[in-house]
Backbone as a chain_set.jsonl record, in Angstrom:
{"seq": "XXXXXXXXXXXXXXXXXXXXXXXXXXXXXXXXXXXXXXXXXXXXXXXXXXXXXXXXXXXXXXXXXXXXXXXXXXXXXXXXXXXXX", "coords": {"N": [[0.452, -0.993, -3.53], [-2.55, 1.159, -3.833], [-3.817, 3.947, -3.694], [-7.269, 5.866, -2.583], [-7.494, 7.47, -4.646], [-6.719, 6.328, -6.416], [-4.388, 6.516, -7.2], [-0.967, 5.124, -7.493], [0.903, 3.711, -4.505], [2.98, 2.921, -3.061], [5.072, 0.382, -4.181], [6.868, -3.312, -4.729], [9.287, -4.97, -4.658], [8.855, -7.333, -6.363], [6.422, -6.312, -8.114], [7.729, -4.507, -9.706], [9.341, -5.728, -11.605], [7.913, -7.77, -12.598], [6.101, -5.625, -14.119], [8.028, -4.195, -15.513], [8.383, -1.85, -15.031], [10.809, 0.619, -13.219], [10.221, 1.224, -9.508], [10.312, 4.449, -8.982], [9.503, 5.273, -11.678], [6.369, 3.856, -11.078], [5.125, 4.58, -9.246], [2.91, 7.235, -7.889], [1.48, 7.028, -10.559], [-1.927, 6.516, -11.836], [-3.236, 3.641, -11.327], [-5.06, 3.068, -13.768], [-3.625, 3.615, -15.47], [-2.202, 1.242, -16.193], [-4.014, -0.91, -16.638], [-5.147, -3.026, -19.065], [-7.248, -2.197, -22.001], [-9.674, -3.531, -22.023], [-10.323, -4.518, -20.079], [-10.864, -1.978, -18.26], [-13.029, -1.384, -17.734], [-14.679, -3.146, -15.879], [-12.559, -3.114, -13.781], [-12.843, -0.342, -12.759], [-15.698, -0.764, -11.789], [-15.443, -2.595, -9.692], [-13.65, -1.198, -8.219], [-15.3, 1.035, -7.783], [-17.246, -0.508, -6.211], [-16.069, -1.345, -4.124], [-15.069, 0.951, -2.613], [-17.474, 1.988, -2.076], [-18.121, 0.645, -0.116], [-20.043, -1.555, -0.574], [-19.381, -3.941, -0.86], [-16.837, -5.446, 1.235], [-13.918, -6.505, 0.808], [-12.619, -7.744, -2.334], [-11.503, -10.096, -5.197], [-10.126, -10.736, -8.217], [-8.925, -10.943, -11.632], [-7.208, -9.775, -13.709], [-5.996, -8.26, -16.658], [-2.724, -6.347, -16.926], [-0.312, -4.034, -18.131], [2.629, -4.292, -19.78], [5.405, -2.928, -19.414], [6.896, -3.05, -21.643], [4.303, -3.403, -23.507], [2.784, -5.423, -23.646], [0.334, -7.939, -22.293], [-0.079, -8.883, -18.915], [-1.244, -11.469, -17.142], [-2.688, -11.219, -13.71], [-3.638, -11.781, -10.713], [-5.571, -9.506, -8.665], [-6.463, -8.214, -5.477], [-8.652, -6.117, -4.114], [-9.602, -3.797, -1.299], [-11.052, -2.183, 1.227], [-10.071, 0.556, 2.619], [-8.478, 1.047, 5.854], [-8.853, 2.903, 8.755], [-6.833, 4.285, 11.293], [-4.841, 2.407, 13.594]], "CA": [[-0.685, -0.441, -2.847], [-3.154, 2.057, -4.302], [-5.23, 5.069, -2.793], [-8.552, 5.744, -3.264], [-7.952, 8.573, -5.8], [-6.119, 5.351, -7.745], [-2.798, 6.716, -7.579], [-0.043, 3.895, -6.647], [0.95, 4.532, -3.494], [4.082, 1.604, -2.725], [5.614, -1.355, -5.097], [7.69, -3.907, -4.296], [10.231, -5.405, -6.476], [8.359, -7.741, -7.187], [5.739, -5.683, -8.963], [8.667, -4.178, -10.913], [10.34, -6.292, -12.242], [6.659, -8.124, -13.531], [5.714, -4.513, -15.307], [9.396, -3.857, -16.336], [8.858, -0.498, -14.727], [10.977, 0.775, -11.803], [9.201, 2.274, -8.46], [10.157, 5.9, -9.321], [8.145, 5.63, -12.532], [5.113, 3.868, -11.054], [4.409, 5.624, -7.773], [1.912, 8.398, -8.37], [1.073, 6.713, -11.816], [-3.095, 6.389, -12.073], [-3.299, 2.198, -11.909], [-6.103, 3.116, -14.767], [-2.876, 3.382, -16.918], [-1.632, -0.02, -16.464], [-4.707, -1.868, -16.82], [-5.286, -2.725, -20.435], [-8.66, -1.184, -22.243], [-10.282, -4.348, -22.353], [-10.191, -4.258, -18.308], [-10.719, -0.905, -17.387], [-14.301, -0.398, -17.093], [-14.376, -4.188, -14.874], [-11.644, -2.099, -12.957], [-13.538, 0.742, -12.392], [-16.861, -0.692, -11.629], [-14.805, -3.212, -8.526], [-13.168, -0.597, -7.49], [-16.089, 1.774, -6.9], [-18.312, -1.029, -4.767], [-15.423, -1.407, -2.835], [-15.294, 2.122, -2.281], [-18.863, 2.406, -1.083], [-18.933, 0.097, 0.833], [-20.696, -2.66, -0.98], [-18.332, -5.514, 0.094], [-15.541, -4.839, 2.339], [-13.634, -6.859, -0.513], [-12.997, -8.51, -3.418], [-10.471, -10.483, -5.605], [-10.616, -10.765, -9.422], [-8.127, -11.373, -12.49], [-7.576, -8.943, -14.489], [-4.433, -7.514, -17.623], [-2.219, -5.378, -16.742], [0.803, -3.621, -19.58], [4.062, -4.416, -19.246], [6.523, -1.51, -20.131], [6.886, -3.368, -23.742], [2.934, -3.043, -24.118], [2.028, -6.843, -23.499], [-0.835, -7.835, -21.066], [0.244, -9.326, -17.721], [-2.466, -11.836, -16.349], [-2.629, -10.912, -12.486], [-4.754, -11.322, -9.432], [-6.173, -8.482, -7.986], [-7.437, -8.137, -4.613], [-9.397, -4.876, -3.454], [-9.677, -3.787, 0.168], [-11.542, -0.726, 2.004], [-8.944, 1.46, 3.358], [-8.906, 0.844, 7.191], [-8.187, 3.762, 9.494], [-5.978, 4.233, 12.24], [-3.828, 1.714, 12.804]], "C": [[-1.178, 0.754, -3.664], [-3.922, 2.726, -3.729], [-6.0, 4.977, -3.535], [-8.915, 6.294, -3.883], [-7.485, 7.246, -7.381], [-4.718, 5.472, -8.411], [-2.17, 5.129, -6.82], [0.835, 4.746, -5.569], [2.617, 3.751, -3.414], [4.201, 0.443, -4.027], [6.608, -2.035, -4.399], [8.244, -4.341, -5.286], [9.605, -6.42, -7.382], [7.433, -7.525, -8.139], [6.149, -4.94, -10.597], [8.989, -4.992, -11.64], [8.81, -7.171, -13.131], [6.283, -6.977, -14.209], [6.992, -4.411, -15.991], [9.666, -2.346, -15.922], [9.598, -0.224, -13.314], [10.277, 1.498, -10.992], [8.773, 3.353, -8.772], [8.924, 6.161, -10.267], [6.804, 4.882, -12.376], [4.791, 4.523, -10.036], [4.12, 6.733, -8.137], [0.869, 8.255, -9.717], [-0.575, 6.523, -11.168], [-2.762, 4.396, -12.186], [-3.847, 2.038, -12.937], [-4.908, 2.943, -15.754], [-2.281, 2.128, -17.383], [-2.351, -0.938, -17.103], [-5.522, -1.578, -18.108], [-6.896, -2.322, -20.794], [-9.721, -2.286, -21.845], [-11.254, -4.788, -20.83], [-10.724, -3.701, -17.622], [-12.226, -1.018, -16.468], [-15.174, -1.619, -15.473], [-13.671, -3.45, -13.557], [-12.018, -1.366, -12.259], [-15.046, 0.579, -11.841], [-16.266, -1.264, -10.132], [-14.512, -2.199, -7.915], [-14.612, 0.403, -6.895], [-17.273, 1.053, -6.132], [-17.334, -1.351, -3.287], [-15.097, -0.164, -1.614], [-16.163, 2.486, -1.542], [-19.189, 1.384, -0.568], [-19.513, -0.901, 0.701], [-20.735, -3.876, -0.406], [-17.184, -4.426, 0.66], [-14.304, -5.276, 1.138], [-13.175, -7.686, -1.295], [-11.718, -8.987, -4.412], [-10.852, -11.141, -7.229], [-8.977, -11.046, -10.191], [-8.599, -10.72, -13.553], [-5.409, -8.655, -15.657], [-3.954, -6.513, -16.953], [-1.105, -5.099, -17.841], [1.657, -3.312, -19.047], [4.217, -2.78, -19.807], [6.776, -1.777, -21.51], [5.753, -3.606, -24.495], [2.402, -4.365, -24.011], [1.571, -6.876, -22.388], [0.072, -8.989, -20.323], [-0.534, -9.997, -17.127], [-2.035, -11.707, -14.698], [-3.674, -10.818, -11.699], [-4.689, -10.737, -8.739], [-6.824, -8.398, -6.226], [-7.533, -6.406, -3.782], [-9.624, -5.086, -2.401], [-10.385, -2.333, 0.587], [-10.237, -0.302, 2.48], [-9.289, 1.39, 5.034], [-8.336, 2.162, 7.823], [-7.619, 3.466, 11.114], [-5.519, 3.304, 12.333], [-3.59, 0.319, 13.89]], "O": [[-0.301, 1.415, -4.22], [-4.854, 2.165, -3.154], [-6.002, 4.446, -4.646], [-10.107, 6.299, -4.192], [-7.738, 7.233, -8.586], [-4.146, 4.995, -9.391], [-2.676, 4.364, -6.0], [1.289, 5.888, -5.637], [3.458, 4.479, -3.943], [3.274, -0.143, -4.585], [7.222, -1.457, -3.503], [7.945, -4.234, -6.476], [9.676, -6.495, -8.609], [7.392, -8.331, -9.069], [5.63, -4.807, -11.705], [8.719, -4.64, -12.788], [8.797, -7.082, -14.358], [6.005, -7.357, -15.347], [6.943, -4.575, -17.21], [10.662, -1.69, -16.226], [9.12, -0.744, -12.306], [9.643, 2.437, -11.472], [7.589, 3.658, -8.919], [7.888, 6.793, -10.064], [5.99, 5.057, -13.283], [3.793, 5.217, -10.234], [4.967, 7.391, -8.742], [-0.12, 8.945, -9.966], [-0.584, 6.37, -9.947], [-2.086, 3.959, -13.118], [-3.521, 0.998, -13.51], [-5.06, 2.245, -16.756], [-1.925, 1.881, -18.535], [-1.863, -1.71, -17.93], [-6.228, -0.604, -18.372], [-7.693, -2.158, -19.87], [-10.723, -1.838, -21.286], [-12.404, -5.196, -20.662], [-11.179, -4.136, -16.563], [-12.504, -0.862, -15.279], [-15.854, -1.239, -14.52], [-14.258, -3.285, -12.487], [-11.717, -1.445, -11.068], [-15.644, 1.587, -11.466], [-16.529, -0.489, -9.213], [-15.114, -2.091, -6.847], [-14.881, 0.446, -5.694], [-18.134, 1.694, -5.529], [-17.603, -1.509, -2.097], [-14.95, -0.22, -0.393], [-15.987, 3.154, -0.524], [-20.368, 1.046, -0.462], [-19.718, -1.499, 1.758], [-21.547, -4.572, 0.204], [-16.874, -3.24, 0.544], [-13.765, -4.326, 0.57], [-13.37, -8.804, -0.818], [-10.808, -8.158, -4.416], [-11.773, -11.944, -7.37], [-7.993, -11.307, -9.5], [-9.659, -10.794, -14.174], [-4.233, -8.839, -15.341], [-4.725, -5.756, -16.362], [-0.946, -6.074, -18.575], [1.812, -2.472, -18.161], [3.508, -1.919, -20.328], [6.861, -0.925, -22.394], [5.775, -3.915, -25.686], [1.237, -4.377, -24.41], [1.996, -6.189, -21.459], [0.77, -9.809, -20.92], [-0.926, -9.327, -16.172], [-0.919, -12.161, -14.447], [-4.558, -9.973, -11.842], [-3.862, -10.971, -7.858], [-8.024, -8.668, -6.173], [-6.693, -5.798, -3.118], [-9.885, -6.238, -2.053], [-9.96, -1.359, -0.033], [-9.376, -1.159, 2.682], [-10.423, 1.711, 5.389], [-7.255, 2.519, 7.355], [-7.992, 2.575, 11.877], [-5.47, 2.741, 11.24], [-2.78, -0.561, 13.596]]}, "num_chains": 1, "name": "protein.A"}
């Protein structure tokens, strides 16, 4: 899970063990650092219509970098942040 500043918020093992990194060192990490250059600005454009509102949201395929620097193909899906609960 990721907030909407783009920090990682939660992983599960299974996330680990596909980057090669454990929890400790991704939680708080920027997701911007995972997702390779080629990516980002795709990344960054999804993420901010989901943000405002555009679509509620959206599911894409995008790289991500292991811990030994190789891209990870992975589907993505973006969500509005819902409140209360």
């Amino acid at each position: 899970m990721v907030g909407a500043d783009s920090a990682i918020l939660q992983v599960n093992a299974a996330f680990e063990r596909m980057l090669g990194h454990p929890a400790a060192e991704l939680v708080g990490m920027p997701i911007d650092d995972l997702i390779m250059a080629e990516d980002l600005p795709m990344a960054r454009a999804e993420r901010e219509r989901v943000l405002a509102g555009a679509v509620e949201s959206l599911e894409s395929v995008m790289r991500l970098r292991h811990r030994e620097g190789h891209a990870i193909w992975t589907r993505v899906t973006r969500a509005r942040p819902r409140l209360g609960g």
